[in-house]
PDB file as gemmi writes it, atoms N, CA and C in Angstrom:
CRYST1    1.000    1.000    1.000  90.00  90.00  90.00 P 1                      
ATOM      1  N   UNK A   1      68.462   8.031 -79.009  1.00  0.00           N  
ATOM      2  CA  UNK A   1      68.576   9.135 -78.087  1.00  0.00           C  
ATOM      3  C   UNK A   1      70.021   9.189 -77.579  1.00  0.00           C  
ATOM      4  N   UNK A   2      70.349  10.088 -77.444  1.00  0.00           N  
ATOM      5  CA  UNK A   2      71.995  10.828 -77.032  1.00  0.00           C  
ATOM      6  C   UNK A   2      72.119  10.232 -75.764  1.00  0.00           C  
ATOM      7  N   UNK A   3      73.019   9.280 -75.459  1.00  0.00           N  
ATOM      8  CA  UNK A   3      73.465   8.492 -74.231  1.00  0.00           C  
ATOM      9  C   UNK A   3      73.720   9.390 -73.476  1.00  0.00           C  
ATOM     10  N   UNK A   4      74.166  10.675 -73.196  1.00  0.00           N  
ATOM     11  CA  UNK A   4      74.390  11.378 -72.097  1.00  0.00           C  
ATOM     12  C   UNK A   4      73.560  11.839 -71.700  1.00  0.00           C  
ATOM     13  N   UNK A   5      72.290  12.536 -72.676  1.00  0.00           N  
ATOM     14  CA  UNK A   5      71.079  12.932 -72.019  1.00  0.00           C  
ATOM     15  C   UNK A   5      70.468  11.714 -71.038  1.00  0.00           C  
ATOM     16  N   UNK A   6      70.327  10.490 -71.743  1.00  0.00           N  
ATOM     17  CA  UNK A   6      69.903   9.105 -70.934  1.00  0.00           C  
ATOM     18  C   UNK A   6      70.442   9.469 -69.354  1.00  0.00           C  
ATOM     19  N   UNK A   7      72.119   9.501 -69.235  1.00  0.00           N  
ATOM     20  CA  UNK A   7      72.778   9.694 -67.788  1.00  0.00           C  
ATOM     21  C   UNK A   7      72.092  10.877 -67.055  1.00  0.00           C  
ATOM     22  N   UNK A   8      72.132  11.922 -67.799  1.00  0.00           N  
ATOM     23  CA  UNK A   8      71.469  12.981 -67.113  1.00  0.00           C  
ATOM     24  C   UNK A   8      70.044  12.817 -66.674  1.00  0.00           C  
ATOM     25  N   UNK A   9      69.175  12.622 -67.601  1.00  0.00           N  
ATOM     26  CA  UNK A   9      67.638  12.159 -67.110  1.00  0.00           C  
ATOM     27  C   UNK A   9      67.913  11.415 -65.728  1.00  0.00           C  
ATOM     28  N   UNK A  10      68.595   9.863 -65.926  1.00  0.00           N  
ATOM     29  CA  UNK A  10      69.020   9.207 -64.831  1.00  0.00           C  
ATOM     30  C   UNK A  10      69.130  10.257 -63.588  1.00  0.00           C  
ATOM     31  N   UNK A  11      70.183  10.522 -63.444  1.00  0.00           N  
ATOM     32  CA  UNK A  11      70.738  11.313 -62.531  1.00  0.00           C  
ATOM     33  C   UNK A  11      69.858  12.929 -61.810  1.00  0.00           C  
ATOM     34  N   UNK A  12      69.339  13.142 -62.551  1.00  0.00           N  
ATOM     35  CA  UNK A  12      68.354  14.147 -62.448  1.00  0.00           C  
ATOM     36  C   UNK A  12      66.286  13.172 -61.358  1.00  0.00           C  
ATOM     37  N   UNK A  13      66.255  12.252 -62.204  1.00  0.00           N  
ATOM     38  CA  UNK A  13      65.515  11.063 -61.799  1.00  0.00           C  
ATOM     39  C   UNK A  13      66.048  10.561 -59.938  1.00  0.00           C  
ATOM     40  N   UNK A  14      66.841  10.218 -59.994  1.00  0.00           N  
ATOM     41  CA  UNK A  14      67.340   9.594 -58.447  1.00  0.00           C  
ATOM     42  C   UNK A  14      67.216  11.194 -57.823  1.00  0.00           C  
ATOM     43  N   UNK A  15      68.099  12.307 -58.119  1.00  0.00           N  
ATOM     44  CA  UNK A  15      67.655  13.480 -56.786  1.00  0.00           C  
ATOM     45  C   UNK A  15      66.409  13.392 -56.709  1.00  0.00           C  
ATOM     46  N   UNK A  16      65.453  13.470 -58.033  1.00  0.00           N  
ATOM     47  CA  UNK A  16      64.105  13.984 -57.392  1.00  0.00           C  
ATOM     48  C   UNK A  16      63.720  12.444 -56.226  1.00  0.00           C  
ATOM     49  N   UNK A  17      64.069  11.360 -56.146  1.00  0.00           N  
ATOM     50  CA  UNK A  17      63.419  10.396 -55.811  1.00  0.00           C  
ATOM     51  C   UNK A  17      64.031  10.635 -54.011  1.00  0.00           C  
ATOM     52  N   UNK A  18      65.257  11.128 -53.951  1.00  0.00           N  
ATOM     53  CA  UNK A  18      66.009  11.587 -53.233  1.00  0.00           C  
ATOM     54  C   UNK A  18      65.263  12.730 -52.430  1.00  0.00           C  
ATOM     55  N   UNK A  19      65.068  13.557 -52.876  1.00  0.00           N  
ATOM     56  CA  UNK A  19      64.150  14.953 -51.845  1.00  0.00           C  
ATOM     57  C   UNK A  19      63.302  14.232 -51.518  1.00  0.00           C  
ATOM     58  N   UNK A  20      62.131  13.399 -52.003  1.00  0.00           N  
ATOM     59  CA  UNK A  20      61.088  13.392 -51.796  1.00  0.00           C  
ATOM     60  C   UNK A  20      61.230  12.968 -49.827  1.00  0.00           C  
ATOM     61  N   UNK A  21      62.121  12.157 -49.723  1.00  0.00           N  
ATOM     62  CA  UNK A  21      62.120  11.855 -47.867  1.00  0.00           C  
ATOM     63  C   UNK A  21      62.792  13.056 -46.935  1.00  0.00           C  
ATOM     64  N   UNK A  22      63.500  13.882 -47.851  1.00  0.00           N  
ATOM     65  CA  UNK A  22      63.799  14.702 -47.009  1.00  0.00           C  
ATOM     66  C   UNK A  22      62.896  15.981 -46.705  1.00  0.00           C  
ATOM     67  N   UNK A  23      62.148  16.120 -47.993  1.00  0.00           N  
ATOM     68  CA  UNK A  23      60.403  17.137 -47.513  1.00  0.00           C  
ATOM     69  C   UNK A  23      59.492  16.240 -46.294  1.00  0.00           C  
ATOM     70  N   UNK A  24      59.406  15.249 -46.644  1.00  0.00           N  
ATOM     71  CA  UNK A  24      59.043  14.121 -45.527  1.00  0.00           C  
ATOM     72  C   UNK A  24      59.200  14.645 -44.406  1.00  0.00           C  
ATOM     73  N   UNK A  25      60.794  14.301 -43.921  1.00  0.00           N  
ATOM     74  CA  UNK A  25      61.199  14.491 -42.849  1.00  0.00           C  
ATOM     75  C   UNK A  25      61.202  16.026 -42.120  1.00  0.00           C  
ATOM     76  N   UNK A  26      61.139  16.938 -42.995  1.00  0.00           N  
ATOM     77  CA  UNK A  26      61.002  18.415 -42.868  1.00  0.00           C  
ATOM     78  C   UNK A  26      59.766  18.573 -41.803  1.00  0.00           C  
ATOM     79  N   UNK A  27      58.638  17.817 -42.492  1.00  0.00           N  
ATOM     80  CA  UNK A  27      57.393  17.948 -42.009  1.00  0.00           C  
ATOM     81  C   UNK A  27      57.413  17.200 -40.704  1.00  0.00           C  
ATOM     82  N   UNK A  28      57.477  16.362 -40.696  1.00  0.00           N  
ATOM     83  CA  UNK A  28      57.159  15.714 -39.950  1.00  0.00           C  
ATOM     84  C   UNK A  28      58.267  16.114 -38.426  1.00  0.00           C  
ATOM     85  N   UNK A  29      59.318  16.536 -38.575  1.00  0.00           N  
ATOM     86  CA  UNK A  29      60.203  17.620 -37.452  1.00  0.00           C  
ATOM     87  C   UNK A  29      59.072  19.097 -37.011  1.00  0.00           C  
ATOM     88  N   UNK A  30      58.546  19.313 -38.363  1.00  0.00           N  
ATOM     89  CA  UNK A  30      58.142  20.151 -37.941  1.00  0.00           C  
ATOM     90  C   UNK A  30      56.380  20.065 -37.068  1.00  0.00           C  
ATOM     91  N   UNK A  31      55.888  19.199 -37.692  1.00  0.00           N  
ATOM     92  CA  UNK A  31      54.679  18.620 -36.622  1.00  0.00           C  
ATOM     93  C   UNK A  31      54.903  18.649 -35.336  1.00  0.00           C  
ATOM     94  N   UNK A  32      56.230  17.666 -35.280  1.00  0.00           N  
ATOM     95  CA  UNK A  32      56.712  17.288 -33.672  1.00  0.00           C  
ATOM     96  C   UNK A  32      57.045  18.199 -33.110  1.00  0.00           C  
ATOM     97  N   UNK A  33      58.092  19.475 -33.292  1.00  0.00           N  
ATOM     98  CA  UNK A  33      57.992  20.955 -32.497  1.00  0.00           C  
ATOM     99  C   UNK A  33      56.997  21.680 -32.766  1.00  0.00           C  
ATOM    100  N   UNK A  34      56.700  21.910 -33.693  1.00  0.00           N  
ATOM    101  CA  UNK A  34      55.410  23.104 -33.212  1.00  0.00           C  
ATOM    102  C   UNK A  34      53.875  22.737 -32.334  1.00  0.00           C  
ATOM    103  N   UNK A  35      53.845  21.110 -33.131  1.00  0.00           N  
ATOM    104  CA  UNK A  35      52.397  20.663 -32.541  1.00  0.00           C  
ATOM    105  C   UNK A  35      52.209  19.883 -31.956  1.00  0.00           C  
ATOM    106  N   UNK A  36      53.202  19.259 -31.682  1.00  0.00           N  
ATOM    107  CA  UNK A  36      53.169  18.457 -30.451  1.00  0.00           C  
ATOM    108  C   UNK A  36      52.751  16.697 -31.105  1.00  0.00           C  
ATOM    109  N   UNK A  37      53.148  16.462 -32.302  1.00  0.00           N  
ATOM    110  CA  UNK A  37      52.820  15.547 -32.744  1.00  0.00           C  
ATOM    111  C   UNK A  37      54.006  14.670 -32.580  1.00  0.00           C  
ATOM    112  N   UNK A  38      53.031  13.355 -32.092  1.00  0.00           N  
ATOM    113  CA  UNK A  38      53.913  12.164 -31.922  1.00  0.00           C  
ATOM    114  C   UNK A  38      54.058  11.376 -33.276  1.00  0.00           C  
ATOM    115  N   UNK A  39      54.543   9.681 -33.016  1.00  0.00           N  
ATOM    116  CA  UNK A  39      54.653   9.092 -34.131  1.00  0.00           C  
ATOM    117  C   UNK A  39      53.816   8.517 -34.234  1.00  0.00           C  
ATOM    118  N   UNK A  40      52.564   7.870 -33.751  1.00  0.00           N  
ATOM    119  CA  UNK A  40      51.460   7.850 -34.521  1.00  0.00           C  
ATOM    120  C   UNK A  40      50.626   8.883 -34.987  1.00  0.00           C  
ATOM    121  N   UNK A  41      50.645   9.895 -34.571  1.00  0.00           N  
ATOM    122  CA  UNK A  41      50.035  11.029 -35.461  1.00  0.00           C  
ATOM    123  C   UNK A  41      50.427  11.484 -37.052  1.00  0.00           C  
ATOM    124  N   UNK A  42      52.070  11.276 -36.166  1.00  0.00           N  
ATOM    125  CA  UNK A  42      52.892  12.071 -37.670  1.00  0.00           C  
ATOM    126  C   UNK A  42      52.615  10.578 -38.819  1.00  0.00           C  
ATOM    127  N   UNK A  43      52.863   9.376 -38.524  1.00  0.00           N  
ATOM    128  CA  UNK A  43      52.758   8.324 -39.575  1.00  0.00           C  
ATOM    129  C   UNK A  43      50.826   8.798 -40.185  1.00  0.00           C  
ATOM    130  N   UNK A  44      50.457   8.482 -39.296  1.00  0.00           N  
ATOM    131  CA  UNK A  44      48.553   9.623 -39.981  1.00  0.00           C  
ATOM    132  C   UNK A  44      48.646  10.298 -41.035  1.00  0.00           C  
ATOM    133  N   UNK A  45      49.861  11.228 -40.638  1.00  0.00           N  
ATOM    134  CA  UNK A  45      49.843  12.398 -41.636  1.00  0.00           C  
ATOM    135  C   UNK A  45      50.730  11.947 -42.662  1.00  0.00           C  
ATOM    136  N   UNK A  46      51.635  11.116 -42.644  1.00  0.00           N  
ATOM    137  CA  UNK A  46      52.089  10.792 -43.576  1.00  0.00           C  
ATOM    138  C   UNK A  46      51.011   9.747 -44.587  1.00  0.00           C  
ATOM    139  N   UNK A  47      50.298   9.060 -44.127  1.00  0.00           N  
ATOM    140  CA  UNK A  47      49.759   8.066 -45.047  1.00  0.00           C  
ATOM    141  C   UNK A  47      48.529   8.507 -45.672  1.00  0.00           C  
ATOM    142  N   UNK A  48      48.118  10.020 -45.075  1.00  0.00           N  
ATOM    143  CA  UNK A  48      47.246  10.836 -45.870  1.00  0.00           C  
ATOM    144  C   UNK A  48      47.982  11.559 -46.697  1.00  0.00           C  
ATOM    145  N   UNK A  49      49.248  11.745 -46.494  1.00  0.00           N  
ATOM    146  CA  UNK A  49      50.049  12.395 -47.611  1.00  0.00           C  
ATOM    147  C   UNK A  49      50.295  11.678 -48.898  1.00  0.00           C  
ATOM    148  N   UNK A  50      50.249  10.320 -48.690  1.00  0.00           N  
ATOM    149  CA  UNK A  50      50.616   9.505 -49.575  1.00  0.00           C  
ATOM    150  C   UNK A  50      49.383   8.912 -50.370  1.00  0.00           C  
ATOM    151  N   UNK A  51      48.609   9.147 -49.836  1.00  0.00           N  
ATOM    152  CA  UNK A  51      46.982   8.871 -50.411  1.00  0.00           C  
ATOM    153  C   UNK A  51      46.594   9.817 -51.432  1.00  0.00           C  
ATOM    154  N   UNK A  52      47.094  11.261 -50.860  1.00  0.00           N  
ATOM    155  CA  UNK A  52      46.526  12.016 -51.814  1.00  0.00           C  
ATOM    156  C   UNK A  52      47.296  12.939 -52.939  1.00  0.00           C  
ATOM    157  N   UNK A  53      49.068  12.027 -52.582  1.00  0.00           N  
ATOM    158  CA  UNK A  53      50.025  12.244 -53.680  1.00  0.00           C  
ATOM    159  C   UNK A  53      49.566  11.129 -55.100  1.00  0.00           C  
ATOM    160  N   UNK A  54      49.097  10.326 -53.999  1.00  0.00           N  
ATOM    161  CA  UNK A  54      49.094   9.162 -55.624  1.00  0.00           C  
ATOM    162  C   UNK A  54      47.730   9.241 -56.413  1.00  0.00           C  
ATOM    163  N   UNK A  55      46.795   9.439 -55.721  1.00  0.00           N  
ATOM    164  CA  UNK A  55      45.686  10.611 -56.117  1.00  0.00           C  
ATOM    165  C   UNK A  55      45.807  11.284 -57.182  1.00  0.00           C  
ATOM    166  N   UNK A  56      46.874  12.490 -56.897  1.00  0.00           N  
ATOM    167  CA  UNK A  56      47.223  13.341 -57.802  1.00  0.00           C  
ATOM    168  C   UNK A  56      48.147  12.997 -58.921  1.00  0.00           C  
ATOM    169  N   UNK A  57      48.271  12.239 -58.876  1.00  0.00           N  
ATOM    170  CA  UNK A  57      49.999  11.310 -59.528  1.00  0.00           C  
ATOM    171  C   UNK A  57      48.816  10.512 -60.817  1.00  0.00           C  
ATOM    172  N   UNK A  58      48.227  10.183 -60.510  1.00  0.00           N  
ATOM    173  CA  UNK A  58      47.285   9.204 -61.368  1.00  0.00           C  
ATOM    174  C   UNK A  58      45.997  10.207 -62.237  1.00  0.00           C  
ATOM    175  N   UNK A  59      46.009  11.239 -61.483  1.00  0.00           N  
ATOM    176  CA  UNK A  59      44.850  11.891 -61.909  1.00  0.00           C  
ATOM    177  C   UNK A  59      43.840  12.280 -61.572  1.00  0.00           C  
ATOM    178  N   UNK A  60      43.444  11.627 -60.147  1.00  0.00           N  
ATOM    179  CA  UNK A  60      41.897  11.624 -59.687  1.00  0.00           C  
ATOM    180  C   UNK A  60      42.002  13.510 -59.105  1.00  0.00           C  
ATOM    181  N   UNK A  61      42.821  14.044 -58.792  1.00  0.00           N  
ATOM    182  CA  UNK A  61      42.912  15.208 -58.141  1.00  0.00           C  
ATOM    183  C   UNK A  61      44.233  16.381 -58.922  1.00  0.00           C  
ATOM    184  N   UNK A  62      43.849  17.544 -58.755  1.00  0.00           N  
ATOM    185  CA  UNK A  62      45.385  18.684 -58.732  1.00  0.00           C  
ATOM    186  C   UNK A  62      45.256  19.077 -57.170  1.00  0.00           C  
ATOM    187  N   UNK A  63      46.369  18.680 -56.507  1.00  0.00           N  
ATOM    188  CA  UNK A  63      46.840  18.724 -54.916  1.00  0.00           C  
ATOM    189  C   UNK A  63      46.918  19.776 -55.369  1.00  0.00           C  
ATOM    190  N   UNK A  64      47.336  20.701 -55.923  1.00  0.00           N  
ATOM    191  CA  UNK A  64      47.673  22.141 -55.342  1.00  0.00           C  
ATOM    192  C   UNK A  64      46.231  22.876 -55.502  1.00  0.00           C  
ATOM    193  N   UNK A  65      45.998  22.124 -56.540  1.00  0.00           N  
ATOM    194  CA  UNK A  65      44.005  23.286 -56.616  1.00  0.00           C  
ATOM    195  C   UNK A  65      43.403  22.534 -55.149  1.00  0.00           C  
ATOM    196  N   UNK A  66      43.497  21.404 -54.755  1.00  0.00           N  
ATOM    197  CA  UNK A  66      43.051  21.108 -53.474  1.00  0.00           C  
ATOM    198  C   UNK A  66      43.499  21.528 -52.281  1.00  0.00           C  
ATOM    199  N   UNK A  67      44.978  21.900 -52.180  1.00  0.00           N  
ATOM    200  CA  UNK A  67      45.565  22.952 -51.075  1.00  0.00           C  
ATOM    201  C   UNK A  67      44.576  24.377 -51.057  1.00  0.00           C  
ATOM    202  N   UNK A  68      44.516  24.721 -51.809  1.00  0.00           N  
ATOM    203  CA  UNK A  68      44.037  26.150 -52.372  1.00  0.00           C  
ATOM    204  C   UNK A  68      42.788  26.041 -51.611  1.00  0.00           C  
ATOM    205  N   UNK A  69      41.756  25.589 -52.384  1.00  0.00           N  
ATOM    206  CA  UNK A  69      40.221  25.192 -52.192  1.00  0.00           C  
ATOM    207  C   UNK A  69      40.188  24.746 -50.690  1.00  0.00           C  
ATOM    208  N   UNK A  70      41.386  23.678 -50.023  1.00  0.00           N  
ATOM    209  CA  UNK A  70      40.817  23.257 -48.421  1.00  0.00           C  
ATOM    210  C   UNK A  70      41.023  24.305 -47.256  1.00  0.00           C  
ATOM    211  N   UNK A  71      43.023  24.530 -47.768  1.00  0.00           N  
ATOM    212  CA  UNK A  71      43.410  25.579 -46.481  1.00  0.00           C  
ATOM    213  C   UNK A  71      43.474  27.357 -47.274  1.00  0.00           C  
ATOM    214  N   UNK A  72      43.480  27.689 -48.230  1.00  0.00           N  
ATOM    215  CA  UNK A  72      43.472  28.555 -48.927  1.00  0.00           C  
ATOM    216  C   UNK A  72      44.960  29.103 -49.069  1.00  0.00           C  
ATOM    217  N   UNK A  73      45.885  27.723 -48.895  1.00  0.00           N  
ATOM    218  CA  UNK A  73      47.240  28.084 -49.571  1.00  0.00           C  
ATOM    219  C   UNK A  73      47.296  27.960 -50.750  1.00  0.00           C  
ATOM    220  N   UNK A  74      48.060  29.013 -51.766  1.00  0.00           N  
ATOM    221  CA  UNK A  74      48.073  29.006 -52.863  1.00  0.00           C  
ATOM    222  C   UNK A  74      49.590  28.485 -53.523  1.00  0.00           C  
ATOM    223  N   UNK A  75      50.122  27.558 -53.599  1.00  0.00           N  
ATOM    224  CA  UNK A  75      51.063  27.077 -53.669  1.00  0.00           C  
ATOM    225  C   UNK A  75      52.107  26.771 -55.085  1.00  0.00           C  
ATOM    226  N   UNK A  76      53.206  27.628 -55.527  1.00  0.00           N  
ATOM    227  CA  UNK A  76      53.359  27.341 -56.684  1.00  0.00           C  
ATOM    228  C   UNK A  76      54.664  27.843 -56.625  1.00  0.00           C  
ATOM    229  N   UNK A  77      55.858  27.149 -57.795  1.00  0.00           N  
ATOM    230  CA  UNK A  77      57.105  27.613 -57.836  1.00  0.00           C  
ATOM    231  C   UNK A  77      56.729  29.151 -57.948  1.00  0.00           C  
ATOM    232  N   UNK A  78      58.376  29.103 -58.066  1.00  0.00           N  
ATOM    233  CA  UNK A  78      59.011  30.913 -58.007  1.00  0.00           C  
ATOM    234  C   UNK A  78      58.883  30.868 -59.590  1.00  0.00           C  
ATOM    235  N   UNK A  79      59.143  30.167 -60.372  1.00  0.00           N  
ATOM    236  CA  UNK A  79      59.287  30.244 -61.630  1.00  0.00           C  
ATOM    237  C   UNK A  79      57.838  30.542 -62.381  1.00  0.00           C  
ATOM    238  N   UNK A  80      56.915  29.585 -61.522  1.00  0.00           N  
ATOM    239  CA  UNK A  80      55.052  29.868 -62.186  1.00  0.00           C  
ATOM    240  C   UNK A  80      55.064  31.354 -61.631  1.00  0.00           C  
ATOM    241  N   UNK A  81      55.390  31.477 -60.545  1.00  0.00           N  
ATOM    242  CA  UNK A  81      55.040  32.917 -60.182  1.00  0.00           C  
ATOM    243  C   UNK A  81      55.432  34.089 -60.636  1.00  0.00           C  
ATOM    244  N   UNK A  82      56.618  33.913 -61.216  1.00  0.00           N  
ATOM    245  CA  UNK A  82      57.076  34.881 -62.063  1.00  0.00           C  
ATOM    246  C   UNK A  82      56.471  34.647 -63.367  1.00  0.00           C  
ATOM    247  N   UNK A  83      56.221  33.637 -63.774  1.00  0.00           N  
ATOM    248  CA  UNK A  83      55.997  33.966 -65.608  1.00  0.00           C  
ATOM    249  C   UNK A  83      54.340  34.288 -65.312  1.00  0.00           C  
ATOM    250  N   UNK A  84      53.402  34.140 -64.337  1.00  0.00           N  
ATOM    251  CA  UNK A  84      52.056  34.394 -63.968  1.00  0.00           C  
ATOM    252  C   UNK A  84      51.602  36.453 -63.104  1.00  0.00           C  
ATOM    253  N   UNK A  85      53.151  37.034 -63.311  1.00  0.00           N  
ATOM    254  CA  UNK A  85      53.086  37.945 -62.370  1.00  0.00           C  
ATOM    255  C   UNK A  85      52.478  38.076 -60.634  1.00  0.00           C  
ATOM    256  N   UNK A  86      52.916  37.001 -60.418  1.00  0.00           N  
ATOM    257  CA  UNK A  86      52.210  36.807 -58.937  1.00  0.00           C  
ATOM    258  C   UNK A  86      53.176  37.246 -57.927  1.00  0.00           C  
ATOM    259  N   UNK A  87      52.766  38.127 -56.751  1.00  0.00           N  
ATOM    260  CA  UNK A  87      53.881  38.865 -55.788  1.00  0.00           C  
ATOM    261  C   UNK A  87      53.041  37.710 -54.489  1.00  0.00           C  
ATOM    262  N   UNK A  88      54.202  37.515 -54.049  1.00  0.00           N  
ATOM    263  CA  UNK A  88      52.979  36.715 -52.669  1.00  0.00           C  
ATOM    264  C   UNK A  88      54.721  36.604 -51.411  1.00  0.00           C  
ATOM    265  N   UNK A  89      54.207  35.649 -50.726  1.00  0.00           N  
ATOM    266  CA  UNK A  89      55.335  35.458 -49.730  1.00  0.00           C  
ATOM    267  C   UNK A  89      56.134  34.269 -49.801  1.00  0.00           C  
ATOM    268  N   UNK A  90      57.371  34.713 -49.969  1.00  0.00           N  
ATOM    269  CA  UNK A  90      58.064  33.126 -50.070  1.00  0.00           C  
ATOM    270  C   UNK A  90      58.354  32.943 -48.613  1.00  0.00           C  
ATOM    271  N   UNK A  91      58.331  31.339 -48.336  1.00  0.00           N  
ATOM    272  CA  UNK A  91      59.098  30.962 -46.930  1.00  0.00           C  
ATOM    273  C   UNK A  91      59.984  30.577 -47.188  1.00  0.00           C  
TER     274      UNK A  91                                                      
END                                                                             
């Protein structure tokens, strides 16, 4: 395999590992202003987040068909949504 693709995979590999705390932290700012959530609440919500990422990570679940089905968010890139013709609301 082409050693630069290797660097790139790499490098492409660490951002994603990289966002993942800063969606984290998104949420969890945003618990604390809108809802009044402290840090044992917000750690709650984090370790149900993490329960039912690895869940989905392994197989037992599709988190987004379970977003859908619990709160009736329908959740999907801009890119699925365009090649699916879907008009909806971006935030």
């Amino acid at each position: 395999m082409d050693r630069r693709y290797i660097e790139q995979e790499k490098r492409f590999r660490r951002k994603i590992d990289e966002l993942a705390p800063t969606i984290y932290a998104a949420f969890c700012i945003a618990l604390h202003r809108h809802y009044g959530f402290g840090y044992e609440r917000i750690l709650r919500v984090l370790k149900e987040t993490q329960i039912l990422w690895h869940d989905a990570a392994v197989g037992y679940n599709d988190i987004v068909q379970k977003c859908l089905d619990e709160t009736g968010i329908d959740l999907m890139s801009t890119l699925t949504a365009k090649e699916q013709g879907v008009e909806g609301e971006r935030i």
